[in-house]
C-alpha positions in Angstrom: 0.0 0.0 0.0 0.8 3.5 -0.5 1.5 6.3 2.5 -1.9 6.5 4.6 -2.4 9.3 6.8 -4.5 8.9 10.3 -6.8 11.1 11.0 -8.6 11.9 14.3 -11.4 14.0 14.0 -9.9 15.0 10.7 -7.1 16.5 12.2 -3.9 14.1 10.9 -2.1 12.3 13.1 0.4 10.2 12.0 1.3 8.5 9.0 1.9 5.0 8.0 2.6 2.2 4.9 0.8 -0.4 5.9 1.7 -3.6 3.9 -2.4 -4.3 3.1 -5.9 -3.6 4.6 -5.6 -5.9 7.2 -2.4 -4.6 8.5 -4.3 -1.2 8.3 -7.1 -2.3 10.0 -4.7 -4.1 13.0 -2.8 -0.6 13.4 -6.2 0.8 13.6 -7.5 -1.7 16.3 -4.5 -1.6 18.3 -3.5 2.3 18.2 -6.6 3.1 19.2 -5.7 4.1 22.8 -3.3 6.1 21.8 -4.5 8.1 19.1 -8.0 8.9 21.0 -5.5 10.1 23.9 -8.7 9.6 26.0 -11.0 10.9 23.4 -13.5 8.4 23.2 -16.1 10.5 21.5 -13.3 10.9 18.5 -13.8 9.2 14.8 -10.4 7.8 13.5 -10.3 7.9 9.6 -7.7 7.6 6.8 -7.0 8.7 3.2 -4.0 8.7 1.0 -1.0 10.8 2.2 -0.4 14.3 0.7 3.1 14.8 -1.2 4.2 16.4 1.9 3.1 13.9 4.1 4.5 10.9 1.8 7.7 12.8 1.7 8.1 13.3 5.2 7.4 9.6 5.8 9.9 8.7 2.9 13.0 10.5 4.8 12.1 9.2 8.3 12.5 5.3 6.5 15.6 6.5 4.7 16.9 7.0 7.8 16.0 4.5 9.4 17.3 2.6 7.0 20.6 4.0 6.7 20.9 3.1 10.5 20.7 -0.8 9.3 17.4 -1.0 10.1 14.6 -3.4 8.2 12.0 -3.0 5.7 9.9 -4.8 8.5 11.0 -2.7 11.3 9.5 0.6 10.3 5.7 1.4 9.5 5.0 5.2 10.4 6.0 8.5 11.5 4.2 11.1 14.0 3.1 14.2 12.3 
């Protein structure tokens, strides 16, 4: 999947690559918590990450990456 931005109460959050909808749907489930920050009236969404967003996602893997870490071992970024 491409860059997904989270978006609580339309305000973004954070954003991901999730490798399909399922692993979406798990980050979802188990972030919850955390992104409602106690929230509970709060509606969690997604969409497609703008160019900015994707971008800034893009360098946070890169380094990652460059500090020998995995494909596997990175999935989002706080915004």
């Amino acid at each position: 999947m491409l860059a997904t931005t989270i978006l609580v109460d339309q305000t973004p959050v954070c954003v991901v690559r999730p490798t399909d909808r399922k692993d979406l749907d798990r980050f979802v489930r188990n972030a919850k918590a955390l992104l409602l920050a106690g929230n509970e009236q709060a509606k969690i969404s997604h969409r497609s990450a703008s160019d900015d967003e994707a971008a800034k996602w893009h360098k946070a893997f890169a380094l990652h990456t460059v500090w020998a870490g995995s494909d596997d071992g990175f999935f989002g970024i706080p915004l």
